[in-house]
C-alpha positions in Angstrom: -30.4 30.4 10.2 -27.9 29.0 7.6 -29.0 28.9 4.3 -29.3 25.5 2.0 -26.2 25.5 0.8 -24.3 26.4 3.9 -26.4 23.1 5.4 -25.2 21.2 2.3 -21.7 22.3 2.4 -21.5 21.9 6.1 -22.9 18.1 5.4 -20.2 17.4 3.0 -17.6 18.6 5.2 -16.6 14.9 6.2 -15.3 14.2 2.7 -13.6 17.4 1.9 -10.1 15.8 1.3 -12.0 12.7 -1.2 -13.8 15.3 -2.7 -10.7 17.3 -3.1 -8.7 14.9 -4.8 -11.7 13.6 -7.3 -12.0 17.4 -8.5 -8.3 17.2 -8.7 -8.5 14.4 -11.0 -11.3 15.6 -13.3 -9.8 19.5 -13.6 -6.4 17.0 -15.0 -9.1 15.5 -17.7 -10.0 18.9 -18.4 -6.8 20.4 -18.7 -4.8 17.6 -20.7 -6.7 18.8 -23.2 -5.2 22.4 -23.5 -1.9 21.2 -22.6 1.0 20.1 -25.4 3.3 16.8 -25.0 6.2 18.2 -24.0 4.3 20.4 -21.2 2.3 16.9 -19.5 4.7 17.1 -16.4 2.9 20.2 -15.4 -0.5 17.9 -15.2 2.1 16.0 -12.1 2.7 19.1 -10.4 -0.8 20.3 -10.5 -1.6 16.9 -9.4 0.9 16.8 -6.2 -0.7 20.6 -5.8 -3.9 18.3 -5.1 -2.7 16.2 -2.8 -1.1 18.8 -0.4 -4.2 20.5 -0.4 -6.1 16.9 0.7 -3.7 16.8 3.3 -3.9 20.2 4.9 -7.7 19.4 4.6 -7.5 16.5 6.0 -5.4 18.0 9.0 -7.8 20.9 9.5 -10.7 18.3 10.0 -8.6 16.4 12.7 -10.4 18.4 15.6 -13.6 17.1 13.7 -14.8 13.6 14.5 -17.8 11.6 14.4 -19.9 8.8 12.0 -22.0 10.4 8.6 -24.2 9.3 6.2 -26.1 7.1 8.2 -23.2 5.4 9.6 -21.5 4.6 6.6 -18.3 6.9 6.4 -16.2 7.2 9.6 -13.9 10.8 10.5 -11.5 9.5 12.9 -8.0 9.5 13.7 -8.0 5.8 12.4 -8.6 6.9 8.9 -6.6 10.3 9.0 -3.8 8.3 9.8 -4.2 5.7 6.8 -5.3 9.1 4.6 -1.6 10.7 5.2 -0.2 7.4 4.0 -2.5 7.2 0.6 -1.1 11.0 0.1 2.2 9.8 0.6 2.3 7.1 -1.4 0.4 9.0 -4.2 2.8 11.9 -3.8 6.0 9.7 -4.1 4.0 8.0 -6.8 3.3 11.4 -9.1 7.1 12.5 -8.0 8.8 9.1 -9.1 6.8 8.6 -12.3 7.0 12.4 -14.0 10.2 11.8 -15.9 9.6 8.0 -16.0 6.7 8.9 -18.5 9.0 10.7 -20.8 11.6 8.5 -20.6 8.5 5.6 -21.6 6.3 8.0 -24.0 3.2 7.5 -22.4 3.1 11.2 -20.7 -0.5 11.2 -20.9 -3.2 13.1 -18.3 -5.3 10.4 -17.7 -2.6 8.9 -16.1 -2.6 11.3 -13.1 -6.3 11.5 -13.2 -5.8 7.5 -12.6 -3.8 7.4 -9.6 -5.6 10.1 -7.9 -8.6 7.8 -8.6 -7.7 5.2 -7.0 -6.1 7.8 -4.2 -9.5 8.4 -3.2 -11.1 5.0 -3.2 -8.1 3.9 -0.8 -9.4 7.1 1.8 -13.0 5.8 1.7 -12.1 2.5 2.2 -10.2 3.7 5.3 -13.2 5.6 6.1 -15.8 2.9 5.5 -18.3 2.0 8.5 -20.3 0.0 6.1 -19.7 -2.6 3.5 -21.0 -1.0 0.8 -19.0 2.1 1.0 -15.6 -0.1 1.5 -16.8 -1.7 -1.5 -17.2 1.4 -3.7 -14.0 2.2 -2.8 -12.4 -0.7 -3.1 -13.7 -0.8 -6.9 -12.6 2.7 -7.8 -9.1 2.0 -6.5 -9.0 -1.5 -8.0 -10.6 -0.5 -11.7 -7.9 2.5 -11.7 -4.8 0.3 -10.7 -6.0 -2.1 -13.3 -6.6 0.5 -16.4 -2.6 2.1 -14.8 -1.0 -1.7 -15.0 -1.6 -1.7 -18.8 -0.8 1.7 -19.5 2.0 1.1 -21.3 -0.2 0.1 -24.7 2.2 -0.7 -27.0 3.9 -3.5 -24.5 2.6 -7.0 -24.2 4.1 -7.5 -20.8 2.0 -4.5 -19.7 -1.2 -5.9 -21.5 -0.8 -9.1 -20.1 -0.6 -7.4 -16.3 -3.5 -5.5 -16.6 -5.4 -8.8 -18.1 -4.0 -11.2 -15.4 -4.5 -8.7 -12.7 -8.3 -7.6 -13.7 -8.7 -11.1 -14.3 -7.9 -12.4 -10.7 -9.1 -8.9 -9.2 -12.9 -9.7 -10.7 -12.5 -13.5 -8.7 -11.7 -11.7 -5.7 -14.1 -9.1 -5.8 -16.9 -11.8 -6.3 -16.0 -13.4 -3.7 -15.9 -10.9 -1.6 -19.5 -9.8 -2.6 -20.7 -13.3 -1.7 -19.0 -13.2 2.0 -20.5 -9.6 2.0 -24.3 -10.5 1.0 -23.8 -13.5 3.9 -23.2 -10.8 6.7 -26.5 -9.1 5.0 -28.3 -12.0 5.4 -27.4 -12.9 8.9 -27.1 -9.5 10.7 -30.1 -7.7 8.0 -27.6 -4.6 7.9 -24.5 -4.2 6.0 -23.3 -1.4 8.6 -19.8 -2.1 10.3 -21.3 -1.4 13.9 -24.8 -3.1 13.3 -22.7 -6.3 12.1 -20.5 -6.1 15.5 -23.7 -5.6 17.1 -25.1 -9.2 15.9 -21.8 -10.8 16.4 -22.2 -10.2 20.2 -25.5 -11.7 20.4 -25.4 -14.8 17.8 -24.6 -18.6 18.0 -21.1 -18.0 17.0 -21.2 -21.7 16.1 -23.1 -21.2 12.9 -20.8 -22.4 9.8 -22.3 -19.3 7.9 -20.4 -16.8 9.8 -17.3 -19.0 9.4 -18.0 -19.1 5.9 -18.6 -15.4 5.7 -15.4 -14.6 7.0 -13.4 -16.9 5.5 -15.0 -15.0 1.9 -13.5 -12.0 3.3 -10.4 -13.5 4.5 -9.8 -14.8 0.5 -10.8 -11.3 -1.1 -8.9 -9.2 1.4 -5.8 -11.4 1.0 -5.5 -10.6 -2.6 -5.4 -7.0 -2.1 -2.7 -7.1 0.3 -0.6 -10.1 -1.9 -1.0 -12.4 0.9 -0.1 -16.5 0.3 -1.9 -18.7 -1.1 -3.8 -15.3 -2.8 -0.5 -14.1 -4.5 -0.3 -15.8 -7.8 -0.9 -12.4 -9.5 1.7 -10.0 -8.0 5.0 -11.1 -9.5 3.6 -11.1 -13.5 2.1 -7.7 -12.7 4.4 -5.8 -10.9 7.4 -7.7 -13.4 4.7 -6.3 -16.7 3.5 -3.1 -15.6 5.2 0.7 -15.6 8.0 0.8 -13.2 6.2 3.9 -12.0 2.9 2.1 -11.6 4.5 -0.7 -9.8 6.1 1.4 -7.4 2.6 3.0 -6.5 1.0 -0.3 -6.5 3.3 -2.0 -4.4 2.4 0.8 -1.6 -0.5 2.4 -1.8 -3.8 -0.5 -2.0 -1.4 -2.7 -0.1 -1.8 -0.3 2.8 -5.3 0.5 2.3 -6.0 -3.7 2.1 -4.4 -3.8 5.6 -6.6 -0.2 6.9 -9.7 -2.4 5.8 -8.0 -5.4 7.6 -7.8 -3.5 10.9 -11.0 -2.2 10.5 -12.9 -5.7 9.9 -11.2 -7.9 12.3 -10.1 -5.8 15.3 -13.5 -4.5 14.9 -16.7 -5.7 13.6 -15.0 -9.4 13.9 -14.0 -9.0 17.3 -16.3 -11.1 18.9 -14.7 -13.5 16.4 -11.1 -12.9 17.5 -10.5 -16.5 19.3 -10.5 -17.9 15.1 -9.6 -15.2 13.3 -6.3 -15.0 15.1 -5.2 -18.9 14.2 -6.7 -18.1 10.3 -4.6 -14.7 10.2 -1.2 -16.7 11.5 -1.3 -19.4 9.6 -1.5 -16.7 6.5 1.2 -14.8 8.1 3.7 -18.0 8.1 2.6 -19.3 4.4 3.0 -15.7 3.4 6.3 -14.8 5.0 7.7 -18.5 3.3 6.7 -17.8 0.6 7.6 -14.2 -0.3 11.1 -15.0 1.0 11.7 -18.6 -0.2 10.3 -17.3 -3.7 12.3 -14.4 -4.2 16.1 -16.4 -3.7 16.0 -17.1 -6.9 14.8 -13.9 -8.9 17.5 -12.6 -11.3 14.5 -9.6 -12.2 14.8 -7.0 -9.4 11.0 -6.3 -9.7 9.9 -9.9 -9.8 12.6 -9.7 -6.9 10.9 -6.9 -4.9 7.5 -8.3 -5.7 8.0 -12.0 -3.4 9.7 -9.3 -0.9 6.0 -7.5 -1.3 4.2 -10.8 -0.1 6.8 -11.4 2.3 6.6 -7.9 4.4 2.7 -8.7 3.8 2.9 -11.7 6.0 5.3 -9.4 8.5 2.6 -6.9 8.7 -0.1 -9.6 8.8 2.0 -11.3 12.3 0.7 -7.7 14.1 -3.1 -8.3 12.9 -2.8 -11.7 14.2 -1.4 -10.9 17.0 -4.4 -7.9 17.7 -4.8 -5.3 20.5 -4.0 -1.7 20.8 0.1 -2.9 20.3 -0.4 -5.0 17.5 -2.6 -2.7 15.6 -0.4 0.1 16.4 2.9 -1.8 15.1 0.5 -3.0 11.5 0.2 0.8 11.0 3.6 2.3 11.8 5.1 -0.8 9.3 2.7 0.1 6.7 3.9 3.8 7.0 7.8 2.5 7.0 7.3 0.2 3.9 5.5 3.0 1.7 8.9 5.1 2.5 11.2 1.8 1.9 9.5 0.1 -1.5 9.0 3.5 -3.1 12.7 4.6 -3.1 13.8 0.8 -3.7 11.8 1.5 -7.2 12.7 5.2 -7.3 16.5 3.9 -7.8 14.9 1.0 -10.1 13.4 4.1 -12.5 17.4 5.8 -12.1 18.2 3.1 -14.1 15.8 3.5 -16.9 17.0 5.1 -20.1 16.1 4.6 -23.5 16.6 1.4 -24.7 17.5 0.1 -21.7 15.2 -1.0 -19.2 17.7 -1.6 -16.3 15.5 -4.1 -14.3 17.7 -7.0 -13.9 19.4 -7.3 -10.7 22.5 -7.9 -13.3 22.0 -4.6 -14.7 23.3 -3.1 -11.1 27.0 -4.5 -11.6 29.4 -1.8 -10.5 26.9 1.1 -9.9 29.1 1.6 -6.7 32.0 2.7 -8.7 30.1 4.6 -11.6 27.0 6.6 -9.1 28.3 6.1 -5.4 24.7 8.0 -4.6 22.3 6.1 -6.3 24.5 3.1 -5.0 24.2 4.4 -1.3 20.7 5.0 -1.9 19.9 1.6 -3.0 21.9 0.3 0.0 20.3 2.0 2.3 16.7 0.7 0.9 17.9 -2.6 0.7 19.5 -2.8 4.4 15.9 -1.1 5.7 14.1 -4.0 3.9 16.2 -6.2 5.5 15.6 -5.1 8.8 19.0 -3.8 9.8 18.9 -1.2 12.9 19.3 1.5 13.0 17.0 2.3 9.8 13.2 2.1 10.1 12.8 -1.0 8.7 14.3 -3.0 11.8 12.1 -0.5 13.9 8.7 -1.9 12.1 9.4 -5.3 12.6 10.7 -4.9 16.1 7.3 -4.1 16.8 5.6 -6.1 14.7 7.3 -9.0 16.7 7.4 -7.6 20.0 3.6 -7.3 19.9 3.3 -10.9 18.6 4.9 -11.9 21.7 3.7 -10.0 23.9 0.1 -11.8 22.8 1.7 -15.4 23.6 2.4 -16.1 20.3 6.3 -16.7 20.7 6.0 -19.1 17.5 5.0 -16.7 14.7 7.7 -13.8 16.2 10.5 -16.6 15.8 8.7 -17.6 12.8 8.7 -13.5 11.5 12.9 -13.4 13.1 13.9 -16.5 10.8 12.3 -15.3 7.6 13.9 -12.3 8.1 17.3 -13.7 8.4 16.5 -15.8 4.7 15.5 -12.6 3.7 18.7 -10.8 3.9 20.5 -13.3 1.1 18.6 -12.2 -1.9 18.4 -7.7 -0.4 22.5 -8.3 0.5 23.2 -9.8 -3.0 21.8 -6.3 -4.6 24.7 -4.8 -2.7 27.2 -7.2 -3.5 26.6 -6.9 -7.1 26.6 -3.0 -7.1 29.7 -3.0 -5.0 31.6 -6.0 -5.8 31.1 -6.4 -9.2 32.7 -4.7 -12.2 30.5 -2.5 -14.2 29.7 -4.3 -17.4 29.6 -0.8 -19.8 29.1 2.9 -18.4 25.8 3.6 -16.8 23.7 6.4 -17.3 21.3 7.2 -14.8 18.4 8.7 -15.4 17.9 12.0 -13.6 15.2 14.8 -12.9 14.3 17.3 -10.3 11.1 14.7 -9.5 12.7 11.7 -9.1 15.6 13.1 -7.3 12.8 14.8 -4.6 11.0 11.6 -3.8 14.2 9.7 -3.1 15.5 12.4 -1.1 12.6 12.6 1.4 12.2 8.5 1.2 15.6 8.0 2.3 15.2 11.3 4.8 11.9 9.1 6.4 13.8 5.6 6.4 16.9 7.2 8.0 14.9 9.7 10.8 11.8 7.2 11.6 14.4 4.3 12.2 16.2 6.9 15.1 13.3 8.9 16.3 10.2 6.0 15.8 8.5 7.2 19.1 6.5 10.0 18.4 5.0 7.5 15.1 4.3 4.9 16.9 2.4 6.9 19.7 0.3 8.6 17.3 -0.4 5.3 15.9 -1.6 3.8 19.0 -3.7 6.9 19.9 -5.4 6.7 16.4 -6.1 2.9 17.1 -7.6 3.4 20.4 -11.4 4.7 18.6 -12.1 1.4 17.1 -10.9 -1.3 19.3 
């Protein structure tokens, strides 16, 4: 007969990889304490330890499936497969930022401690079969992102980030409570399944549930910088740490689409007739905007921030378009863009040295006569966000369009095609000016073992998902297939 605490840590089991990378996060309290300045990068390392842990957790509990907790936290292949992206992104995001901090003077623990934070809330929102839960999680990512935004202290661009973005974040997150306590009051459960459940059964007529997942709609939108509920990402990703941009641009965008998939393929299914025209009419404003806005951005964060909204409305023509394909193509893009955005700002952070902050698309003049690889780099990120075969970037929206069509809606793939084609004016012009131009002084790059690690295996991923995409995209479909 097992003892107590083999019952308790055979109950836990479920969250071994979130409970991993909290007590990752804490031990990196503890030990900033004993550790001096100029040893912090050591805190990174330890942290990255943490997150290849998770994941070989993570990947030992793939045999193990199932609902816990009273229905509120879902083990499936769904959520492993959104948990390898969080460690990605957080892993590229520890890698990209451990010289970054030096270079900035802010090589502090808490830091770290931060991003695995909000690590962790990403996986239980993955994970979440009730609202609650996603809620939690959404929170502890969102409160951690916020505090990393205005890191920087002594920088008023970085304080006025973090303000804007909490500011806007705490609207969204109320209204995202009110849309939740709705659902309460309609279905009497917050649970996922018991929601779907009522769905099935109720007058689907009733405004309420209209106005319940419009509420969601809204808050949801924010997270993943869709249009009109973008107004915050270009000042914050323009203010905050290169570093922190990079991780923000990737990481809760991915986990606001997981939530996404989970909500409306799901537990609004029943709803799918009027989600579908809500989520493509977000997918066109966000797609014109994104790309329209970004034509004119001298910044190249402001720049890659409208190409954020713009790849959200790509990703968001798959949710509208729904079923096993559509859902499938959502997650592989996700996956691709993590790889794409966090080397586009890994060559970004190259640029960075003291005293000059190397973020205007100006400041790239000539880089392909000075640093041919940071150049070739850049160019390959660029012509991947563009959607040029044969790098991943084309294959993600391939199937993101492919699926739309293959749902009847011809429009928003044509739509998604002609965006696209705008899009390539203000990605090209990066390579014009680093190839075309004459350098205005010598550049120095910045370099480190780190940084030169996590563009190495994001231009590895771009280059070898963009030839061999199969084997992705299968998995992706067959970790889709639990909850639709």
């Amino acid at each position: 007969m097992p003892t107590l605490y083999q019952q308790f840590m055979q109950s836990m089991m479920p969250i071994l990889p979130e409970a991993i990378v909290i007590i990752v996060a804490l031990t990196v309290l503890v030990f900033d304490f004993f550790i001096e300045k100029e040893r912090k990068s050591l805190l990174g390392w330890y942290s990255l330890a943490g997150i290849v842990i998770a994941a070989y957790a993570s990947y030992t509990l793939m045999p193990m499936g199932g609902t816990f907790f009273g229905g509120t936290f879902h083990l499936d292949p769904f959520a492993t497969f959104f948990n390898f992206v969080f460690y990605i992104a957080c892993g590229l995001g520890i890698l990209v930022s451990i010289n970054y901090l030096e270079v900035e003077d802010i090589h502090r623990g808490e830091y770290y401690a931060l991003m695995l934070f909000a690590t962790s809330g990403m996986m239980f929102m993955a994970s979440a079969g009730d609202l609650i839960l996603l809620y939690l999680g959404l929170e502890l990512m969102a409160l951690s992102i916020y505090i990393l935004a205005g890191f920087m202290r002594g920088s008023n661009r970085s304080n006025e980030a973090a303000i804007k973005y909490l500011i806007l974040g705490a609207f969204s997150s109320g209204i995202m409570l009110y849309g939740m306590s709705l659902l309460y009051g309609l279905a009497g459960t917050t649970n996922l399944s018991g929601i779907l459940a009522f769905l099935r059964v109720a007058d689907l007529s009733n405004p309420i549930i209209f106005l319940a997942m419009i509420m969601l709609t809204v808050s949801f939108g924010f997270k993943v910088a869709a249009a009109p509920f973008h107004m915050w990402v270009p000042d914050v990703y323009e203010g905050a740490p290169t570093s922190v941009t990079a991780f923000m641009s990737a990481g809760p965008k991915v986990a606001g689409f997981a939530v996404l998939l989970r909500v409306f393929l799901y537990t609004f299914e029943p709803l799918r007739e009027h989600s579908t025209a809500i989520l493509a009419g977000l997918a066109v404003l966000t797609m014109a905007v994104g790309n329209v806005m970004a034509l004119s951005q001298t910044n190249i964060k402001r720049m890659l921030a409208y190409s954020s909204i713009a790849h959200a409305g790509y990703a968001l023509v798959g949710l509208a378009a729904g079923g096993p394909d559509g859902a499938a193509s959502v997650m592989l893009y996700v996956l691709i863009y993590a790889f794409m955005n966090m080397g586009a700002f890994g060559v970004v952070i190259m640029l960075r040295k003291a005293g000059e902050r190397g973020e205007e698309i100006s400041d790239f003049a000539g880089l392909g006569k000075t640093n041919k690889t940071a150049a070739f780099l850049m160019l390959i990120f660029m012509f991947s966000l563009t959607g040029i075969p044969p790098l991943a970037g084309f294959i993600g929206k391939f199937y993101i369009f492919k699926s739309a069509v293959e749902a009847g809606l011809v429009w928003l793939a044509v739509a998604g095609v002609l965006f696209s084609a705008i899009s390539a004016y203000f990605y090209l012009r990066v390579i014009m000016v680093m190839y075309m131009h004459e350098p205005k002084e010598s550049i120095e790059l910045s370099s480190a073992p780190s940084l030169a690690l996590a563009l190495a295996i994001s231009v590895t991923a771009v280059i070898v998902i963009g030839i061999y995409p199969t084997d992705l995209l299968n998995y992706a479909r067959a970790s889709i297939a639990g909850i639709m």
